[in-house]
PAZAPA-4460 file (N, C-alpha, C; in steps of 0.05 Angstrom, whole numbers, plus 32768, in hexadecimal, padded with zeros to 4 digits):
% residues 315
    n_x    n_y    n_z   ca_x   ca_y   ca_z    c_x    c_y    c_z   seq   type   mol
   7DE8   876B   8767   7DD1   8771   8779   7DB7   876A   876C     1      X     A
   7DAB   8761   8771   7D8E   8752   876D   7D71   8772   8774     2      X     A
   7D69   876E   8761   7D5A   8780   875A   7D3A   8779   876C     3      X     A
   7D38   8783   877F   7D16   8778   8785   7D05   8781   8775     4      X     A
   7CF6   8764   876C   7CDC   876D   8761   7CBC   876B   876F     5      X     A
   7CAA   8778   8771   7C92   8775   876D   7C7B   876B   8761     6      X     A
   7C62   875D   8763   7C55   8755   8746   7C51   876B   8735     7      X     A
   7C4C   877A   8739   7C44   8790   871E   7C65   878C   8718     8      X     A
   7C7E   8788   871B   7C97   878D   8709   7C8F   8777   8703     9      X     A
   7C8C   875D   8706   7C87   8749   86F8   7C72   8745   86E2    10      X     A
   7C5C   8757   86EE   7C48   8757   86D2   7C4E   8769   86B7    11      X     A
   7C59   8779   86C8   7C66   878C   86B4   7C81   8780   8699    12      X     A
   7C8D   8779   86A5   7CAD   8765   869A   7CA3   8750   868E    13      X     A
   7C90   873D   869E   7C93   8727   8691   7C75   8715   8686    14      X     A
   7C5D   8729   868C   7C40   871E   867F   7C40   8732   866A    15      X     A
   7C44   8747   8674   7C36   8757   865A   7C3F   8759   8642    16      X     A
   7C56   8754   863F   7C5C   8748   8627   7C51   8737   8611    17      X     A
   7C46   8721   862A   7C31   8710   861E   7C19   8711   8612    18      X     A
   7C12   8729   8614   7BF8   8738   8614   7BF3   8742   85F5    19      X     A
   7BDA   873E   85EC   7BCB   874B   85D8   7BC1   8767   85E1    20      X     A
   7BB0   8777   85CB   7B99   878D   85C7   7B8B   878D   85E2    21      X     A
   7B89   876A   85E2   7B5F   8767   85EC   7B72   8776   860A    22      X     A
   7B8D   876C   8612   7B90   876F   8635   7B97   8791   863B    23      X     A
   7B94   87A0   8622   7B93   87C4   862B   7BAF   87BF   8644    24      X     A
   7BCA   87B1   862A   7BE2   87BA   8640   7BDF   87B4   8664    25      X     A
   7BCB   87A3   866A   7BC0   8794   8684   7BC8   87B7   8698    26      X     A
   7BBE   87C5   868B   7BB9   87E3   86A6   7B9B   87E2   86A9    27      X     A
   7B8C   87CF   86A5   7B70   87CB   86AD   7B6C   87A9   86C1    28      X     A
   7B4C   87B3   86D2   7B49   8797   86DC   7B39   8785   86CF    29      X     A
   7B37   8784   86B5   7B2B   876F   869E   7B37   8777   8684    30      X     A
   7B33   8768   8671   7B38   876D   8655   7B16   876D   8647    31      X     A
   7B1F   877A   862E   7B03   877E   861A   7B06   8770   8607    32      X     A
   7AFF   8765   85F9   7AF4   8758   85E8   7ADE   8756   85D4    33      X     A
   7AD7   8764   85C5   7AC0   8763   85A9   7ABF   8746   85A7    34      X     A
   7AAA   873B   85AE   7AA0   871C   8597   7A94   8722   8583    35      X     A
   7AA3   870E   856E   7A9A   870C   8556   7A7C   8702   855A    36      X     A
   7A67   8716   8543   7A49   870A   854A   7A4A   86F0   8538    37      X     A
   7A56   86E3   852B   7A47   86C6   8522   7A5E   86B3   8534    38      X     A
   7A6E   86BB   8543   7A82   86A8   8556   7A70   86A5   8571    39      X     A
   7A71   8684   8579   7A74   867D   8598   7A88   868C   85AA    40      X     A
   7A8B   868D   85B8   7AB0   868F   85D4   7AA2   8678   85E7    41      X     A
   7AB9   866E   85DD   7ABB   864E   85EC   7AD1   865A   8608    42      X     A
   7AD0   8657   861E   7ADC   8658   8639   7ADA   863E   864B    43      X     A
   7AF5   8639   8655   7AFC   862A   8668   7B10   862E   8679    44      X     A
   7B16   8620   868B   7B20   8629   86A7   7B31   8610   86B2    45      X     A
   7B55   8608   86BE   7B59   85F9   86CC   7B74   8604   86D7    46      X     A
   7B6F   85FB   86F0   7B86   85FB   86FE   7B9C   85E4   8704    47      X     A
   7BAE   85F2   8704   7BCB   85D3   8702   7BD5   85E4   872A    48      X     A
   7BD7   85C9   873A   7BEA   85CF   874D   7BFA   85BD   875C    49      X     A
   7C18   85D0   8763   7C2A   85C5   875F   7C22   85AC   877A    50      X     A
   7C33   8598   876D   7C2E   8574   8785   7C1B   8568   8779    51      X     A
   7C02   857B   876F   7BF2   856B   875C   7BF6   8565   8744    52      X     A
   7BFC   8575   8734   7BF2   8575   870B   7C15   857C   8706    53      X     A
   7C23   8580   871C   7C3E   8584   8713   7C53   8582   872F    54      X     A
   7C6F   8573   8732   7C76   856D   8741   7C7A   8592   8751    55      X     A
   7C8E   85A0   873E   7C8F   85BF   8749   7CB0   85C1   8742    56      X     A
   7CBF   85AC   873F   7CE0   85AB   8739   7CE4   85B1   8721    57      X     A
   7CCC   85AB   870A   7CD0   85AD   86EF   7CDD   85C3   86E6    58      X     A
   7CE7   85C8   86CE   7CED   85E1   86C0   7CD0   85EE   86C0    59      X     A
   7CCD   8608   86C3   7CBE   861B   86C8   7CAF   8625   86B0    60      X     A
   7CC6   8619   869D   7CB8   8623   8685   7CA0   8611   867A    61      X     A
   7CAC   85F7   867E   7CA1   85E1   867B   7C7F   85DF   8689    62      X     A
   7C7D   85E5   86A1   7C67   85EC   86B1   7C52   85FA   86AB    63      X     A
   7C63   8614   869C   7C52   8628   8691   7C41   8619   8678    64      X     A
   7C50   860D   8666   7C46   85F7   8649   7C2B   85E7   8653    65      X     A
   7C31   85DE   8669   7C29   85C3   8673   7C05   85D4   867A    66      X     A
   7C0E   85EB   8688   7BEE   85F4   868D   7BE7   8603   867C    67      X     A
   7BF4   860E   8662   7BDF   8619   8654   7BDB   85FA   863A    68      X     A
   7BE8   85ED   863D   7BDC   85DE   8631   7BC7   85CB   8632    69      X     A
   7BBE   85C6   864E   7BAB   85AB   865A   7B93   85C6   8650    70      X     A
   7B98   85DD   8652   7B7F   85F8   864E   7B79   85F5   8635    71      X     A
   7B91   85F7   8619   7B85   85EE   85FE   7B79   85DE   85FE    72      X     A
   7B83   85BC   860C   7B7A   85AC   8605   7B57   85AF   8604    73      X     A
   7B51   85BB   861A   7B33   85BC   861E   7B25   85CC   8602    74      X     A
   7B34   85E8   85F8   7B28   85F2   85E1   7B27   85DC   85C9    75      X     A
   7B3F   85C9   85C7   7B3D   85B1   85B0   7B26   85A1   85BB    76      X     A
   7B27   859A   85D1   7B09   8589   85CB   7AE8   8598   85C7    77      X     A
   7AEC   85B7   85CA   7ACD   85B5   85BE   7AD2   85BE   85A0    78      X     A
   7AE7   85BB   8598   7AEF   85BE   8578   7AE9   85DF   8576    79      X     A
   7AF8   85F1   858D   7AFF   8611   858A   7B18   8614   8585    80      X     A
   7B1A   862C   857D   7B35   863A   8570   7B42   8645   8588    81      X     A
   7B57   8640   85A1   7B66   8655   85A7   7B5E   8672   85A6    82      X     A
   7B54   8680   85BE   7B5E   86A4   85B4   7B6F   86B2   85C1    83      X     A
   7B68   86B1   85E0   7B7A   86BD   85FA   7B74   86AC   860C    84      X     A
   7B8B   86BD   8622   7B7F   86A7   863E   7B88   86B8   8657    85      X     A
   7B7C   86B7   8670   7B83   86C6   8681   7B90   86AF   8698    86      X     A
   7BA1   86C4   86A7   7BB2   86A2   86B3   7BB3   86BE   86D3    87      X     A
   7BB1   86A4   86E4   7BB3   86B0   8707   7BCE   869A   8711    88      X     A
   7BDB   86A3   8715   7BF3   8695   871B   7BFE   86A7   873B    89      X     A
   7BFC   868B   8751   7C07   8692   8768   7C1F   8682   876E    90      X     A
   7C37   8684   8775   7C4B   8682   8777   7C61   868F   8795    91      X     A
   7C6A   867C   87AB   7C73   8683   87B8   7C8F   8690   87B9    92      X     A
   7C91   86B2   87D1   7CA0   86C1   87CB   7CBE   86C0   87BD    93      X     A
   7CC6   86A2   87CB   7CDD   869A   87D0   7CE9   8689   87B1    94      X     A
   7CD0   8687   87A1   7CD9   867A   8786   7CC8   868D   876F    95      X     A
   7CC3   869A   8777   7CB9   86BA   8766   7CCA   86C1   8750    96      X     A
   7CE5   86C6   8759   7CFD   86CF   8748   7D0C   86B5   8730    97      X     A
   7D14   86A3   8736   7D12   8689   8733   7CF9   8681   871A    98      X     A
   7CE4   8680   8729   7CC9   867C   8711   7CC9   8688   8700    99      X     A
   7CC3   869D   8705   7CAE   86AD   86EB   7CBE   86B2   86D6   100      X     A
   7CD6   86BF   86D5   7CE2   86C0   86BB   7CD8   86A7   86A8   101      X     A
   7CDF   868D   86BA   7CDB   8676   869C   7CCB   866D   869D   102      X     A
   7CAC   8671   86AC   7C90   8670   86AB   7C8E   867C   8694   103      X     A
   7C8F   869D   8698   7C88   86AE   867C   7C96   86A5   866B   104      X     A
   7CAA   869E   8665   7CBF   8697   864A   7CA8   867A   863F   105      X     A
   7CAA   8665   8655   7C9E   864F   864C   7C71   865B   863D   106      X     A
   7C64   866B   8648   7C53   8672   863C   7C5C   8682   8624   107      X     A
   7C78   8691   861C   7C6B   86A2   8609   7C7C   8688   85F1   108      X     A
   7C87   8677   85F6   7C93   8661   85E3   7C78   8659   85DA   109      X     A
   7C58   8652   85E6   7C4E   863C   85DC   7C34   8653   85DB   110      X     A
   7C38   866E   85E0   7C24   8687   85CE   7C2A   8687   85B7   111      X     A
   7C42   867F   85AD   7C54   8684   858C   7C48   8666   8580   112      X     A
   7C46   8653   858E   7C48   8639   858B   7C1C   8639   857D   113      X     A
   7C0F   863C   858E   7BF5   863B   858B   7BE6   8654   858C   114      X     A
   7BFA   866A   8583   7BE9   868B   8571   7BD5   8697   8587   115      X     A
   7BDC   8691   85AC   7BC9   869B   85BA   7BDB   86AC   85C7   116      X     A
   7BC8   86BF   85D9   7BD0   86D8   85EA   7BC4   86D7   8603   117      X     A
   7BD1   86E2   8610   7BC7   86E9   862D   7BBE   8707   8637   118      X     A
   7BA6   86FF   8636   7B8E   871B   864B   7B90   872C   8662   119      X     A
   7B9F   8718   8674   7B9A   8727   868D   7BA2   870C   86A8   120      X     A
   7B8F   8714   86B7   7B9F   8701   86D4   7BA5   870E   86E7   121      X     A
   7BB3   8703   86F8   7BB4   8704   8711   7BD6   86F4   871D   122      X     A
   7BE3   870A   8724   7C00   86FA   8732   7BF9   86FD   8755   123      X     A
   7BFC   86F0   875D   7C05   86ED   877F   7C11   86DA   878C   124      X     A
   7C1A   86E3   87A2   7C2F   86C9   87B3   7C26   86B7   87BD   125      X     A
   7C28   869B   87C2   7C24   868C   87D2   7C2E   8680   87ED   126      X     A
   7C29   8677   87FF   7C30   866B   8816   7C4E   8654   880F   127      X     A
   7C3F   8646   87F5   7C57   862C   87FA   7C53   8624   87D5   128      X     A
   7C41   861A   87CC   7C45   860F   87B7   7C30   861E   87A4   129      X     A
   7C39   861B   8786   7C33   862E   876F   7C1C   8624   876D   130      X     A
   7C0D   8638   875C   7BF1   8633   8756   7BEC   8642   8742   131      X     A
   7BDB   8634   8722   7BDD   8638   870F   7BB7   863C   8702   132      X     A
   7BB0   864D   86FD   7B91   8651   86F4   7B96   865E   86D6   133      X     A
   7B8A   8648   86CA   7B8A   8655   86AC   7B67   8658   86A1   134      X     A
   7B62   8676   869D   7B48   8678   868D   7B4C   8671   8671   135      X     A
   7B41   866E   865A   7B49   8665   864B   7B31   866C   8632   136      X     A
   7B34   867F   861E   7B24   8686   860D   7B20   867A   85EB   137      X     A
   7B0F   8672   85E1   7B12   8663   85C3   7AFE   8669   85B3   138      X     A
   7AF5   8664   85A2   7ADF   866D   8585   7AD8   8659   8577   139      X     A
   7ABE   8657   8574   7AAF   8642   855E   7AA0   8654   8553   140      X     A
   7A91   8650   8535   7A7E   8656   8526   7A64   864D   8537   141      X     A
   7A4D   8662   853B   7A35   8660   854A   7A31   8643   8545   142      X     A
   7A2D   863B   8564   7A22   8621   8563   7A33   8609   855A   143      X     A
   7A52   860C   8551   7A58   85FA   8542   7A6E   85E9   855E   144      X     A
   7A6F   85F0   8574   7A7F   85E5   858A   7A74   85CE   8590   145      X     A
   7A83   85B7   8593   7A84   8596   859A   7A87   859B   85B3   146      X     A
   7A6A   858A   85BD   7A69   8582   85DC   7A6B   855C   85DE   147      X     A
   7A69   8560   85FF   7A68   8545   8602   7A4B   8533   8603   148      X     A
   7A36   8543   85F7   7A1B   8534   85FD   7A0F   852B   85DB   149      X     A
   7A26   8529   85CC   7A1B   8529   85AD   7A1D   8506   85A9   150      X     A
   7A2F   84F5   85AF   7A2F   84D9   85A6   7A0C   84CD   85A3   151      X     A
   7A07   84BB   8592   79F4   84B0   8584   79FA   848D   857A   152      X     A
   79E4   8483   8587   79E0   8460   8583   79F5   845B   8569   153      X     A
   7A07   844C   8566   7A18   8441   854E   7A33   844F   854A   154      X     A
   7A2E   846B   8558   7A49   847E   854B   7A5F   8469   855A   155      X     A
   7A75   8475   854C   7A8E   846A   8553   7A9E   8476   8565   156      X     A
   7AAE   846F   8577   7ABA   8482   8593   7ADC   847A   8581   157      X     A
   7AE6   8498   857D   7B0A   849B   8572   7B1A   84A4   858F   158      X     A
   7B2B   84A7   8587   7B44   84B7   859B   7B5E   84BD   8586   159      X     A
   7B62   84D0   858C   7B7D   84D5   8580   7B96   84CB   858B   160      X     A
   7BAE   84CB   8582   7BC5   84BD   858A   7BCA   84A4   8591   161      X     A
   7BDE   84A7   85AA   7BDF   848A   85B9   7BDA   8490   85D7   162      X     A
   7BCC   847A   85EB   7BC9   8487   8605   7BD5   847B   861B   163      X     A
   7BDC   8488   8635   7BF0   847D   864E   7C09   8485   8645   164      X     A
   7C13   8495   863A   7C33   84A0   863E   7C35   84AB   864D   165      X     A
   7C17   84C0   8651   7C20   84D6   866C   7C1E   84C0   8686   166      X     A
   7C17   84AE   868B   7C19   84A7   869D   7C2C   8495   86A6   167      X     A
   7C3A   8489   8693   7C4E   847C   8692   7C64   848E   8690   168      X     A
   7C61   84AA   8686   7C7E   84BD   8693   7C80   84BD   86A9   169      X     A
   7C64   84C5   86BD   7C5A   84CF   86D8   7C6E   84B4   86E6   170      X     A
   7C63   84A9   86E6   7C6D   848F   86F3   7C8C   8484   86F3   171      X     A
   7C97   8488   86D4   7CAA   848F   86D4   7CC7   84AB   86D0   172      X     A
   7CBC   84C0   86E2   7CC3   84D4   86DA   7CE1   84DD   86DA   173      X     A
   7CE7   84CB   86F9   7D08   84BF   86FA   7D15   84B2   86F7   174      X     A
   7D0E   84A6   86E4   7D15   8493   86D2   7D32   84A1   86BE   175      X     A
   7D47   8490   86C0   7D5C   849C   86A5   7D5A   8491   8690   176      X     A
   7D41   8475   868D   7D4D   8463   8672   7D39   847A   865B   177      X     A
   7D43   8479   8644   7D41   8484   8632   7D24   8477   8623   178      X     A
   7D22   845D   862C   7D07   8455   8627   7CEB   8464   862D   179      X     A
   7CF0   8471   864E   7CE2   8483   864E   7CDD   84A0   864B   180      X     A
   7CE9   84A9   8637   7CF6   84CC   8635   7CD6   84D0   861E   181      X     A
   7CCE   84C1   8619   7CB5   84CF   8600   7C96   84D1   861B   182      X     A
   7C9B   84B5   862C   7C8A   84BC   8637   7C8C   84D4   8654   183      X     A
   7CA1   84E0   865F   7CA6   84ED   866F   7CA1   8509   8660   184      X     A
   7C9C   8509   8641   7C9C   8523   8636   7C83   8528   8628   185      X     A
   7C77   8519   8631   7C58   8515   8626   7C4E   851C   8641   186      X     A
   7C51   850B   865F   7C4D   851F   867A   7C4D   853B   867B   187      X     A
   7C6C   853E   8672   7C70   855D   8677   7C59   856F   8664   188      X     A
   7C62   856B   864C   7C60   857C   8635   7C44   856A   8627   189      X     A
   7C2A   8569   862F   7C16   8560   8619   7C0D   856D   8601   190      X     A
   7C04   8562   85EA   7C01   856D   85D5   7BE2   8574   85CE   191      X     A
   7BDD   8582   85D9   7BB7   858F   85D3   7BB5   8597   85AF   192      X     A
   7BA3   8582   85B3   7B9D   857D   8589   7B8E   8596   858D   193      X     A
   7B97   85AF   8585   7B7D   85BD   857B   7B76   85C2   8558   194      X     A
   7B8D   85B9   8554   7B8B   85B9   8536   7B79   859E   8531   195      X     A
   7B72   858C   853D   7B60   8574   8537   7B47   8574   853F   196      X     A
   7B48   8586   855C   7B26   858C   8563   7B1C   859F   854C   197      X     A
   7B2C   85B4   854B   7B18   85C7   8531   7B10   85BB   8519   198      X     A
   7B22   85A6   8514   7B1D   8597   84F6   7B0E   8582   84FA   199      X     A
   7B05   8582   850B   7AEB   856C   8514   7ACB   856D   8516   200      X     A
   7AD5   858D   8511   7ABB   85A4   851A   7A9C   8590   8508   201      X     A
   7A9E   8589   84E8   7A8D   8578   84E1   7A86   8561   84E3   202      X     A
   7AA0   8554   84F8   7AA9   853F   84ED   7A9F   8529   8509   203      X     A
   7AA3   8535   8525   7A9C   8529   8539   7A83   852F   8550   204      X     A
   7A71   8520   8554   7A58   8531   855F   7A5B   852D   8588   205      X     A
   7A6C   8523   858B   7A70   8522   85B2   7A97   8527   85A9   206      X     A
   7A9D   8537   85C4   7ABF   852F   85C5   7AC2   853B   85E3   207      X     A
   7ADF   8530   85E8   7AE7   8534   8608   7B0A   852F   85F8   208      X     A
   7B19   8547   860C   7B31   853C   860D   7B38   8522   8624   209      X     A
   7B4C   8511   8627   7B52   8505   863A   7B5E   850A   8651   210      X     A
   7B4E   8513   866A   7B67   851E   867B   7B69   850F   8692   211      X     A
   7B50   84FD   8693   7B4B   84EE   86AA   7B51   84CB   86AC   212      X     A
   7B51   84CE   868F   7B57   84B3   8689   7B47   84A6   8674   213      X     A
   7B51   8495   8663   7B38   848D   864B   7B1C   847F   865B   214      X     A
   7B1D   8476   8671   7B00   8464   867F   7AF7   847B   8680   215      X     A
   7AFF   8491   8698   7AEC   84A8   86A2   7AF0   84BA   8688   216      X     A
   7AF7   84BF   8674   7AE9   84D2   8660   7AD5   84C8   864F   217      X     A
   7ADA   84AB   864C   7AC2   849D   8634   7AAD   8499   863F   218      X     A
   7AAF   849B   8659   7A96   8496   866A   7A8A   84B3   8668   219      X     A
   7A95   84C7   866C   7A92   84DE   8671   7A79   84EA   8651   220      X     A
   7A85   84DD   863D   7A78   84E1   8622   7A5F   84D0   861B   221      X     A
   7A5F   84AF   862A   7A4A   84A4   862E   7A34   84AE   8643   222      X     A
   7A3A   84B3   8658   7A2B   84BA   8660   7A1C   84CC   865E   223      X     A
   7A2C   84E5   864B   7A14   8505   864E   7A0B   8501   8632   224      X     A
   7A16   84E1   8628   79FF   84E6   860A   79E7   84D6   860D   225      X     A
   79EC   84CB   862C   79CD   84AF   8631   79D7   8498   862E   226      X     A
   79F8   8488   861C   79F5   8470   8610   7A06   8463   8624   227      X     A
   7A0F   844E   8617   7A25   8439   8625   7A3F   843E   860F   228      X     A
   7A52   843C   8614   7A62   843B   85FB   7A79   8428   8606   229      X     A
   7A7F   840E   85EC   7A86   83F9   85F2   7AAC   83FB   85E2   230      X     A
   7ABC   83FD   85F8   7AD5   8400   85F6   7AE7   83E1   85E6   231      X     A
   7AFE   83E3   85CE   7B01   83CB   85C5   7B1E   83CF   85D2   232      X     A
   7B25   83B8   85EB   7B3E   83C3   85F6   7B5E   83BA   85E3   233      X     A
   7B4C   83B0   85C5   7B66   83A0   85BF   7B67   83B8   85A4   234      X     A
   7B56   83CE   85AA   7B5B   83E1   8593   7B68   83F7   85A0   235      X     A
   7B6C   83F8   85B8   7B75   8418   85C9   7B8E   8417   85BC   236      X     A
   7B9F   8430   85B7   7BB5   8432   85AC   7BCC   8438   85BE   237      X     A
   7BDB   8426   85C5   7BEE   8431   85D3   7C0D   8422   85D5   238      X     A
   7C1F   8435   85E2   7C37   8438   85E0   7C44   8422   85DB   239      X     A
   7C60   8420   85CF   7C78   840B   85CE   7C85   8413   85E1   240      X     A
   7C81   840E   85F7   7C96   8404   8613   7C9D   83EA   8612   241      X     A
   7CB2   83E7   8611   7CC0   83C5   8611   7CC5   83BB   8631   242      X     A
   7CC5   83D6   863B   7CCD   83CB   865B   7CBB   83C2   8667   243      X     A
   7C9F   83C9   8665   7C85   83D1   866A   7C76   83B3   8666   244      X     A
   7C68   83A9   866F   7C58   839C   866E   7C3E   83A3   8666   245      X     A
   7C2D   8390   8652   7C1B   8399   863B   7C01   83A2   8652   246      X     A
   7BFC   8392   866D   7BDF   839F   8672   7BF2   83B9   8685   247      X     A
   7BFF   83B5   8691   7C00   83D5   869B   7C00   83E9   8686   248      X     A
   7C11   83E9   866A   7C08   83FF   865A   7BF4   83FF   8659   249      X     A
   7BDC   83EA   8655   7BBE   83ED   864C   7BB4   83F8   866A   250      X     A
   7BBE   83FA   8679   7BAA   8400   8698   7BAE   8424   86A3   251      X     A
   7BD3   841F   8694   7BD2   8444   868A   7BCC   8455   8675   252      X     A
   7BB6   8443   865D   7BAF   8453   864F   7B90   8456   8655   253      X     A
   7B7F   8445   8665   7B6A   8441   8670   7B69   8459   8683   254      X     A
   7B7B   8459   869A   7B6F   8463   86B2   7B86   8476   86BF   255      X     A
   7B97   8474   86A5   7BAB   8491   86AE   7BA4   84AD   86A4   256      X     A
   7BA4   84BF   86A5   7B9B   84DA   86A4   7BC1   84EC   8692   257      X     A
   7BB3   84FE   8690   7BC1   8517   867A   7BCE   8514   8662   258      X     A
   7BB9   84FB   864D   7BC3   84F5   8635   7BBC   8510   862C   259      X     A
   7BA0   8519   8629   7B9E   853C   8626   7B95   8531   8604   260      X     A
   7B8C   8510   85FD   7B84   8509   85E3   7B6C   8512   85D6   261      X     A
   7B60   8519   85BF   7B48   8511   85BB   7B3A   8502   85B4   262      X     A
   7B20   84FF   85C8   7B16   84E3   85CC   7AF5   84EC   85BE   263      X     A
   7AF2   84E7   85A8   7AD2   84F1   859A   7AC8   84D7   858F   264      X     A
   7AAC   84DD   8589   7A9A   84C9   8579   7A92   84DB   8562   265      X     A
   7A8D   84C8   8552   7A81   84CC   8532   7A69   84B9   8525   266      X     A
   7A5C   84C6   8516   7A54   84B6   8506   7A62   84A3   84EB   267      X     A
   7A54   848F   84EF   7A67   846E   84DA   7A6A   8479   84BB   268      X     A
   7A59   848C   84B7   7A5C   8494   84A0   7A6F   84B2   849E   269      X     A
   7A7D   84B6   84B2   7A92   84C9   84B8   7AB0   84BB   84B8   270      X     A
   7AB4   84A9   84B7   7ACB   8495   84BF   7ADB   849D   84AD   271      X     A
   7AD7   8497   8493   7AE6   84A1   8474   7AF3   84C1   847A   272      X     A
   7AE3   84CD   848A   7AE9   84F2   8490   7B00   84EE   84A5   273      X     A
   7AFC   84DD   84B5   7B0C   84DC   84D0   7B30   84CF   84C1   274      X     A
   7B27   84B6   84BA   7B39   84AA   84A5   7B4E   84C1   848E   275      X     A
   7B44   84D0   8481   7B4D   84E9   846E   7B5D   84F5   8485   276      X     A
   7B4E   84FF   849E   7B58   8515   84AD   7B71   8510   84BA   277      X     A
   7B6E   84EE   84C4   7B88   84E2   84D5   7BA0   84E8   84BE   278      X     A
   7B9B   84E6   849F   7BB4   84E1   848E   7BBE   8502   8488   279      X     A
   7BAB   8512   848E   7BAD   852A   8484   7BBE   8538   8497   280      X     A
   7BC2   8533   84B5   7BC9   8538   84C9   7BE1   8535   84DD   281      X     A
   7BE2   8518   84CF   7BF9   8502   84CC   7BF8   84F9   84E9   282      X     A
   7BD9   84F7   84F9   7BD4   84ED   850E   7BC9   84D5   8512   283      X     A
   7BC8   84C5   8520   7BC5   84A9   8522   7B9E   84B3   8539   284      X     A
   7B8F   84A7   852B   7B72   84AA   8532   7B61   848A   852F   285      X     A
   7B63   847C   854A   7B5C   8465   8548   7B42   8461   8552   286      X     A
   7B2B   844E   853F   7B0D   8443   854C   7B13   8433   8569   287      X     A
   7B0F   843C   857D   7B12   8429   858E   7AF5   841C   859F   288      X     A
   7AE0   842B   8596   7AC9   841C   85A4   7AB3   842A   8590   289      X     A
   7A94   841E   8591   7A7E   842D   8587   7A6B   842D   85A8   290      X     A
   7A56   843B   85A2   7A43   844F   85B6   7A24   843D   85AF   291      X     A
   7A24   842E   85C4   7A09   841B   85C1   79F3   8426   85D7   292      X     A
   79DE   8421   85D3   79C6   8422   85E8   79C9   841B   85FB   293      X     A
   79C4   8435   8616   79CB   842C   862C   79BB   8420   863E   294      X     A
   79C4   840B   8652   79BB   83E9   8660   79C1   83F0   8677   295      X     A
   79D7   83E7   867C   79DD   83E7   8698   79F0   83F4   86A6   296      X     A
   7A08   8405   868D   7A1B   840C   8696   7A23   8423   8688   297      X     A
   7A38   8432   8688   7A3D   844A   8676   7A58   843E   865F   298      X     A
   7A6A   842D   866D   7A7D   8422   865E   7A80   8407   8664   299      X     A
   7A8A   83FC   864C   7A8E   83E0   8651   7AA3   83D6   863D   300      X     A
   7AAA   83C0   8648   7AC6   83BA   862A   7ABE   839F   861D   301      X     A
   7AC0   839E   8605   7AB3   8382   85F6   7AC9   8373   85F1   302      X     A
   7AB8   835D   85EE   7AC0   833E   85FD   7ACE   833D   8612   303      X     A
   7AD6   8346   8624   7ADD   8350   8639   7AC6   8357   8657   304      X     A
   7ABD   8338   866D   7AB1   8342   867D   7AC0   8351   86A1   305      X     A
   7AD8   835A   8699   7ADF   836C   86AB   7ACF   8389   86B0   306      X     A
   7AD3   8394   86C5   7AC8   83AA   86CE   7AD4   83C5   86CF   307      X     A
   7ACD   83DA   86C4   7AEB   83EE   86C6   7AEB   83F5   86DD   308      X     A
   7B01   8404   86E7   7B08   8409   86FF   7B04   8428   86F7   309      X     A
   7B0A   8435   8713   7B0B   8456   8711   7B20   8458   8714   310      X     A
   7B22   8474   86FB   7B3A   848B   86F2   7B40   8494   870A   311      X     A
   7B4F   84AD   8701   7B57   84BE   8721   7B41   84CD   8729   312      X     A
   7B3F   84DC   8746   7B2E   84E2   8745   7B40   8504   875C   313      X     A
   7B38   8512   8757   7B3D   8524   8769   7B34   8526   8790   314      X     A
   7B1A   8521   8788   7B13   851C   87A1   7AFE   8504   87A7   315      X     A
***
């Protein structure tokens, strides 16, 4: 016999567990929190929904990873620490029982994974398809958080990793050849550097994760610092697909979305720091453009008179 549950049996069974101090056992409608007086609280906010940011068939647990991770990723790019996070999760009646067990299983795998907790939230039903809101809490030393308005004439524009796997899983997600199993798990499961934004804290003066795509985030960094910043397309780093043809990988590392990379500028006399940090890390951190005075455009690619096209765009 099948036990009916309610959300409070659900918050009860299977969030609060999740829960720190700050969420007072979630029998309140907020959590408390003391800030540290020489700490920032860095906060951000995104929602994943299902048809959009996830098909909805996936493993559940997997889903759960997927949205608190695109949420780190945002604390790695202003180079904050992880603290808590509050999550509103709506979910129709009929896959209620079904979900949540390996929703919560899949969040408290990657709370153990990246040393964070959950505050508080909100469970309710939905009509038809799931819906995922992650608040998202982090810490810098006063003043010491990396925005996107810091790049300066000469600095150099990095990215971490390699880019277009997530989009080349997306694309191939039904796919059985084994060629594509790294990039279908780079879709699912992205890797939010926060251990590389914090260690950047001296090291990079603009950053953005990638979620939109390398055109619309470098633009995104050129533009709120005033410059042009000139992309080298034969330095972008990306994948060994043999099946693949070389400009579609380059057109899905351009203008595909949820590498979840970091994409920062530095100063030329930081490079040696950046260089140390990639070996220290055992991450691959490649120069792929510098940040010139801006003319006529926000991005452009050298020697190269093509035009970029637009990333995705929501609406």
């Amino acid at each position: 016999m099948k036990i009916k549950m309610n959300e409070f049996d659900y918050i009860e069974k299977y969030f609060r567990p999740l829960t720190n101090k700050c969420a007072l056992n979630l029998k309140n409608d907020a959590a408390i929190f003391k800030q540290k007086s020489s700490f920032d609280l860095i906060i951000s906010t995104d929602t994943l929904s299902e048809g959009i940011h996830f098909f909805g068939h996936e493993d559940p647990a997997d889903i759960a990873k997927k949205s608190l991770r695109v949420n780190l990723s945002d604390m790695a790019a202003m180079g904050a620490k992880p603290i808590f996070y509050n999550l509103s999760l709506s979910v129709p009646k009929v896959k209620a029982r079904e979900f949540i067990p390996k929703f919560a299983k899949g969040l408290r795998d990657d709370q153990n994974i990246f040393d964070i907790k959950l505050i508080g939230g909100d469970l309710t039903s939905s009509l038809k398809y799931i819906n995922i809101t992650i608040t998202i809490f982090g810490e810098t030393y006063n003043g010491k958080s990396i925005s996107r308005d810091g790049a300066k004439i000469g600095d150099c524009l990095y990215v971490s990793g390699v880019l277009g796997l997530s989009k080349i899983g997306l694309d191939n997600f039904n796919s059985k050849l084994k060629e594509f199993e790294e990039a279908k798990r780079k879709y699912l499961l992205p890797q939010p550097r926060v251990n590389l934004g914090v260690s950047l804290e001296n090291i990079a003066n603009s950053m953005i994760d990638i979620s939109d795509g390398l055109i619309q985030d470098a633009t995104h960094l050129a533009k709120n610092s005033k410059l042009t910043v000139e992309l080298n397309l034969c330095k972008i780093p990306l994948p060994n697909i043999k099946q693949l043809d070389h400009e579609l990988i380059l057109n899905s590392a351009l203008y595909g979305g949820d590498d979840y990379e970091l994409l920062f500028s530095c100063n030329t006399l930081n490079e040696s720091l950046v260089e140390e940090l990639s070996i220290k890390m055992n991450l691959k951190l490649t120069k792929i453009g510098v940040f010139k005075e801006y003319k006529k455009e926000y991005l452009e690619f050298k020697n190269n008179n093509s035009k970029p096209k637009n990333s995705y765009l929501h609406f």
